[in-house]
SEPA-354627 format. One record per atom (N, C-alpha, C): x, y negated, z. Coordinates in steps of 0.001 Angstrom, whole numbers, padded with zeros to 6 digits, always signed. Atoms other than C-alpha are relative to their C-alpha. Layout:
BEGIN
XYZ/...
This chain:
BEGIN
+000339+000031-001419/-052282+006365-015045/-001387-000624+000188/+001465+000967-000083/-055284+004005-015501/-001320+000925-000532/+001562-001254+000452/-057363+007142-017033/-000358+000828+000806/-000319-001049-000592/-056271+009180-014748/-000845-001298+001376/+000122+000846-000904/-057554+006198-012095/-002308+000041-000311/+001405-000009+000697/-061066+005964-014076/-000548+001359+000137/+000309-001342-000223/-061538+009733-014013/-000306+000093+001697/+000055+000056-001283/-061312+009670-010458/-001455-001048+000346/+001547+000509-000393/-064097+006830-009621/-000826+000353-000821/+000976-000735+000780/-066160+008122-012416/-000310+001722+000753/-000150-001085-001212/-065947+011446-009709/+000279+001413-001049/-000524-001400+000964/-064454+013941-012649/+001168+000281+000356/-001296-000290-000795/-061305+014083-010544/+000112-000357+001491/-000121-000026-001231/-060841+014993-007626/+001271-001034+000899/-001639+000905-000748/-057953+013084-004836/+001065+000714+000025/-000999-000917-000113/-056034+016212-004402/+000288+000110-001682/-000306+000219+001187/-056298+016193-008348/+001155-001311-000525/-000320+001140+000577/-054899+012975-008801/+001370-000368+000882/-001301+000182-000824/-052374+013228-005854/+001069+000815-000764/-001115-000936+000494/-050751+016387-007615/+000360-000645-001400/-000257+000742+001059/-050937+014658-011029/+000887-001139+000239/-000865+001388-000419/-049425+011339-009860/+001956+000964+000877/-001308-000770+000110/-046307+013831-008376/+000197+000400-001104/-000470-000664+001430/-046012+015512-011420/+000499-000854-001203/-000718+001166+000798/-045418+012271-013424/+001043-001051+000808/-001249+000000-000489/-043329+011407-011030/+001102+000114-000208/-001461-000769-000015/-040933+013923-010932/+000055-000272-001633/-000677+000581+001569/-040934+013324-015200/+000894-001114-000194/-000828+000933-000235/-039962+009906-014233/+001451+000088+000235/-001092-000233-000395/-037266+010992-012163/+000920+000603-001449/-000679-000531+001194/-036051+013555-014678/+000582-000919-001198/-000198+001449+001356/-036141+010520-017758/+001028-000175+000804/-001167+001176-000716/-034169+008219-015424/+000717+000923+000789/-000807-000811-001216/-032180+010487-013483/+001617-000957-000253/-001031+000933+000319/-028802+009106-015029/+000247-001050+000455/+000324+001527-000388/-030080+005466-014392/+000185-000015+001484/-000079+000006-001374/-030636+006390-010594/+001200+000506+000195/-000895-000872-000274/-027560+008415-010286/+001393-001505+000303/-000856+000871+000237/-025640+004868-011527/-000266-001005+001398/+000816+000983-001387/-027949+002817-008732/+000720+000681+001132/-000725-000957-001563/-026657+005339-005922/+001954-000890-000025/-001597+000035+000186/-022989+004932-007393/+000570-001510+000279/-000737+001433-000353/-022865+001274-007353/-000421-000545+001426/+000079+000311-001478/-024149+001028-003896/+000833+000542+001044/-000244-000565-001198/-022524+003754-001844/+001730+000439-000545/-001112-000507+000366/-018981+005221-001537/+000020+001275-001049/+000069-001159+000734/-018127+008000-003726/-000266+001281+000147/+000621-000540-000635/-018418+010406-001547/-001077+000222+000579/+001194-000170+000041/-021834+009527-000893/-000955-000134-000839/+000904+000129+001155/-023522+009487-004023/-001552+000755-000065/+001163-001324+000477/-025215+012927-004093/-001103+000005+001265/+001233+000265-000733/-026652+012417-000671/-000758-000573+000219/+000763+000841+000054/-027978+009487-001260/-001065+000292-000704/+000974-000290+001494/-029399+009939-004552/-001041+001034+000501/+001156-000365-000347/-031476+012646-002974/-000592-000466+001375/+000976+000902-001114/-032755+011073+000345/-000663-001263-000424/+001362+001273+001023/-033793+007979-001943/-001021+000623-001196/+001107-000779+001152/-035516+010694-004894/-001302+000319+001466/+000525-000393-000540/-036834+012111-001871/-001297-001202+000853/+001200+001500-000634/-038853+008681-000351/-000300-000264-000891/+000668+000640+001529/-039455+007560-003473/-001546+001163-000630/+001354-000983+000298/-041865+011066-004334/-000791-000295+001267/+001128-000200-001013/-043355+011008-000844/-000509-001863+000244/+000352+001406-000355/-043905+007097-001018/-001048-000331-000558/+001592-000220+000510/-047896+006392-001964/-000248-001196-001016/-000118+000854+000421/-047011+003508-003547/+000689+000101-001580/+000003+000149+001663/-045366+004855-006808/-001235+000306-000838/+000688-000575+001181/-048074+006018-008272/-001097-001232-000626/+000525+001332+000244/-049254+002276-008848/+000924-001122-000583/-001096+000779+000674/-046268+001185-010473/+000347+000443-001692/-000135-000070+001641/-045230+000347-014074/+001996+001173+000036/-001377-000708-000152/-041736+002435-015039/+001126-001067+000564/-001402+001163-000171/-039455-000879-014901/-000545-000085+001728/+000320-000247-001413/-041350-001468-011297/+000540+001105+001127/-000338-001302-000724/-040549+002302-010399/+001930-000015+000292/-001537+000413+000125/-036725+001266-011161/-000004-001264+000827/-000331+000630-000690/-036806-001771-009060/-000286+000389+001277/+000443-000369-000951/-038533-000213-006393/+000649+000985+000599/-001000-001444-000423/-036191+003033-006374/+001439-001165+000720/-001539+001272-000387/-032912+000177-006268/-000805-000332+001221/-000204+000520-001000/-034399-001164-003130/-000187+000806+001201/-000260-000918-001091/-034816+001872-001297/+001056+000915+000035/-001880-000975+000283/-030982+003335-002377/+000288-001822+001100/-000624+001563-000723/-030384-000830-000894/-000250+000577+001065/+000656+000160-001236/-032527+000152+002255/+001140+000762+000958/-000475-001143-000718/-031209+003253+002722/+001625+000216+000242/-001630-000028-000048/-027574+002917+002451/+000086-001175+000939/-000391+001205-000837/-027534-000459+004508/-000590+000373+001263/+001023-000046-001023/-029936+000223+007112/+000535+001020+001052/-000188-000990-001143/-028988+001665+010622/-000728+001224+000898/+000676-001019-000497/-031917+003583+011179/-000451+000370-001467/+000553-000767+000868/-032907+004831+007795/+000485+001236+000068/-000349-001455-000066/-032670+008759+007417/+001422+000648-000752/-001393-000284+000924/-029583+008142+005061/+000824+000060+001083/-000903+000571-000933/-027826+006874+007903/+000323+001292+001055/-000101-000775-000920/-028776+009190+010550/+000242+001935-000479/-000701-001383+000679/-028285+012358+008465/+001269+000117-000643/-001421-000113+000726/-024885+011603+006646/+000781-001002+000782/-000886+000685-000017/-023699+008098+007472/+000577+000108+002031/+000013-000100-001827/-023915+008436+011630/+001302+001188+000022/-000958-000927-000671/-021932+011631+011840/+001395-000141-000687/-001769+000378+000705/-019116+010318+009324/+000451-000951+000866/-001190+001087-000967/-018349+007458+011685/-000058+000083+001242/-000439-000099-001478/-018711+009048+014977/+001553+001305-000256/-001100-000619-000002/-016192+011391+013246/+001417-000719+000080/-001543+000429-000445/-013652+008739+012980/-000185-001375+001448/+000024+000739-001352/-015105+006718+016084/+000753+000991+000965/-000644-000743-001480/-014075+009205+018166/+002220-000049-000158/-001387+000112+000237/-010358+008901+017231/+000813-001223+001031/-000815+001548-000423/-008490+006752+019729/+001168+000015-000562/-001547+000525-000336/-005806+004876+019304/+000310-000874+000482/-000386+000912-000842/-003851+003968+021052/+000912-001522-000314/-000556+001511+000177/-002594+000403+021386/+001420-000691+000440/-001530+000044-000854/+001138-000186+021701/+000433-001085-000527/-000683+000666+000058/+003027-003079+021774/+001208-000619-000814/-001199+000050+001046/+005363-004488+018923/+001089-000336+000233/-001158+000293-000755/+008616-004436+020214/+000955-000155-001294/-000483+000665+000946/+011306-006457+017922/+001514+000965+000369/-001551-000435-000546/+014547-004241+017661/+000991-000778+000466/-000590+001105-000390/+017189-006338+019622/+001480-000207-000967/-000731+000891+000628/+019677-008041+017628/+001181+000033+000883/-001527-000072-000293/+023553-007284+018276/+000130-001363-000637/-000407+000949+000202/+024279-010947+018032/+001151+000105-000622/-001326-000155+000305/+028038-010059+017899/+000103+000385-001305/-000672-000579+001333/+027808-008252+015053/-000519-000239-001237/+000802+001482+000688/+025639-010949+013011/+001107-000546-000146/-001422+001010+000020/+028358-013129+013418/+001154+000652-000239/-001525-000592+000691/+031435-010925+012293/-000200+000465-001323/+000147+000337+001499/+029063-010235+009308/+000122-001108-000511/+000023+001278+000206/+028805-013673+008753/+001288-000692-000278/-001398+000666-000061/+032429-014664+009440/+000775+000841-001940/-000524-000460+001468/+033138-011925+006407/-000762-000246-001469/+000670+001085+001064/+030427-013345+004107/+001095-001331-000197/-000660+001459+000267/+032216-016657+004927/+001635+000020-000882/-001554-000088+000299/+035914-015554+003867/-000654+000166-001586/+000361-000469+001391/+034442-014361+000434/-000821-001131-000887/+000115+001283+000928/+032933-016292-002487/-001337-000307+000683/+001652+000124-000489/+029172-016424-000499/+000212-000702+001445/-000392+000628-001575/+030482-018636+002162/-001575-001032+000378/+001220+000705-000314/+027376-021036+001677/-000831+000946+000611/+001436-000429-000433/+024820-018288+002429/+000387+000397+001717/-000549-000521-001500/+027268-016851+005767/+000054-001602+000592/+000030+001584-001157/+027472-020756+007100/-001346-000771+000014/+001749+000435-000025/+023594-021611+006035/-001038+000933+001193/+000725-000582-000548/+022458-018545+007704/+000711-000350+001938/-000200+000105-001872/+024745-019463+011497/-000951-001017+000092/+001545+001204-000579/+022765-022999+011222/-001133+000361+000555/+000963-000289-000449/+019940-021371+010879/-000152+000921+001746/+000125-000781-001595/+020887-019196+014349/-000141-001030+000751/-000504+000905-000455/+022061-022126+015619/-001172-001156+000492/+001189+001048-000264/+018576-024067+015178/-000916+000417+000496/+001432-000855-000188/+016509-021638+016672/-001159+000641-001213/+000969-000537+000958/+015398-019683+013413/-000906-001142-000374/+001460+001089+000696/+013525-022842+012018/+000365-000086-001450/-000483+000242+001178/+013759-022866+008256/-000098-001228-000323/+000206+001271+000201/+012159-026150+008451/+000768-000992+000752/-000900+001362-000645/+014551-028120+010892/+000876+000077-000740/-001267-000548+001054/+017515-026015+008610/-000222-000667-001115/+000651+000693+000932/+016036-027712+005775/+000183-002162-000148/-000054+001037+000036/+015728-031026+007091/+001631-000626+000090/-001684+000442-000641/+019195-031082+008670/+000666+000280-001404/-000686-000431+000965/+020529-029778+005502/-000165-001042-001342/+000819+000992+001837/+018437-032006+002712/-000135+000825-001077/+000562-001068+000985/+017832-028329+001057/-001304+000053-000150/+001222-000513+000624/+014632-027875-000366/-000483+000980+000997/+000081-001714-000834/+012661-025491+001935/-000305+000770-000687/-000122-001336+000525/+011764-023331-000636/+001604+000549-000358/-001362-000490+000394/+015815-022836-001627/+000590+000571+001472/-000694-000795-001537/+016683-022231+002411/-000878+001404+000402/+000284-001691-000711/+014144-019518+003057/-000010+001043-000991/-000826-000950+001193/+015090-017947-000606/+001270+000708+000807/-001287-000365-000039/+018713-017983+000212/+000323+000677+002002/-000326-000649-001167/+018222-017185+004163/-000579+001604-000240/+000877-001331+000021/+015761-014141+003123/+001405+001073-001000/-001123-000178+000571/+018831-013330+000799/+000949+000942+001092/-000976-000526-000576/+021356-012801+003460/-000635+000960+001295/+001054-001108-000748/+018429-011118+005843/+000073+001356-000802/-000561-001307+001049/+018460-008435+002971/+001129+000864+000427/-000692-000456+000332/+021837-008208+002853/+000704+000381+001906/-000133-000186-001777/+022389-007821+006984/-000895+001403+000258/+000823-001412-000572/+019852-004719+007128/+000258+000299-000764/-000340-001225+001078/+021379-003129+004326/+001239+000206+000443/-001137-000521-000384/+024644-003083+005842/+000066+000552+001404/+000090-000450-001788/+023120-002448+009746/-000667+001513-000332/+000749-001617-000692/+020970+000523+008605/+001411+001005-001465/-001035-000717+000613/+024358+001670+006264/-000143+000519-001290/+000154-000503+001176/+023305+001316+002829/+001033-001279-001060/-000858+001074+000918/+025393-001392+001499/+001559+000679-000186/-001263-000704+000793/+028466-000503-000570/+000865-000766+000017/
């Protein structure tokens, strides 16, 4: 590049000479490193945007006046910060040609916002499971789990009142929770 720089003020090369030359080792560049850039795109952008990236950053990178004054390792840090620019940046041309119309595609999507409503709880029939837990050998978990009704769902007052461990009460309450929606939605045997 530096002969090619000397040729020029020595006036044996022309600017339009030295502009098309300086593209032309360029694009060699590119070609060499193509792989290398291809990996730069990949670890910046989604997967789906690789390929468009990779060329809207080849593409600034040739028309940018500034490579042709750079060493190769330079040309590689300099490419990485315009794949950075261009993928982050809200007005770069990456953005407004690919990334803009992918997220007004799912901006436009409402949804709607509904309310988490807690299925209501047949009390009665909690407690006649419970009473038949209790007749059987699992009477602790059917008389641990009324307390717990009994205390207002607190594992931690159930706990205290009890002198169980709170990790062993919300084990053994999550236990009989299990075993209450496996017999309400009719899979228990």
């Amino acid at each position: 590049m530096y002969i090619i720089q000397e040729l020029f003020i020595k006036g044996k090369m022309s600017w339009l000479d030295e502009l098309i030359l300086t593209k032309i080792l360029n694009n060699i560049w590119i070609e060499s490193n193509f792989d290398e850039l291809k990996k730069i795109c990949r670890s910046v952008s989604r997967q789906n945007d690789i390929d468009d990236l990779l060329q809207t950053c080849v593409e600034q990178f040739l028309l940018n006046k500034k490579t042709a004054e750079l060493s190769s390792n330079q040309k590689l840090y300099f490419f990485t910060r315009i794949v950075h620019n261009q993928y982050h940046s809200k007005t770069s041309k990456f953005y407004y040609h690919f990334k803009r119309s992918y997220n007004t595609l799912y901006d436009e999507t409402e949804i709607v916002d509904e309310d988490y409503q807690e299925p209501e709880v047949n009390l009665e029939w909690v407690m006649k499971q419970l009473d038949e837990i209790k007749q059987g050998k699992d009477w602790y978990y059917g008389r641990l789990f009324e307390l717990y009704i009994e205390l207002g769902c607190s594992i931690t007052k159930l706990s205290e009142r009890t002198t169980i461990p709170i990790n062993s009460v919300s084990r053994d309450i999550n236990k009989i929770r299990k075993i209450l929606n496996k017999k309400r939605n009719g899979m228990w045997l």
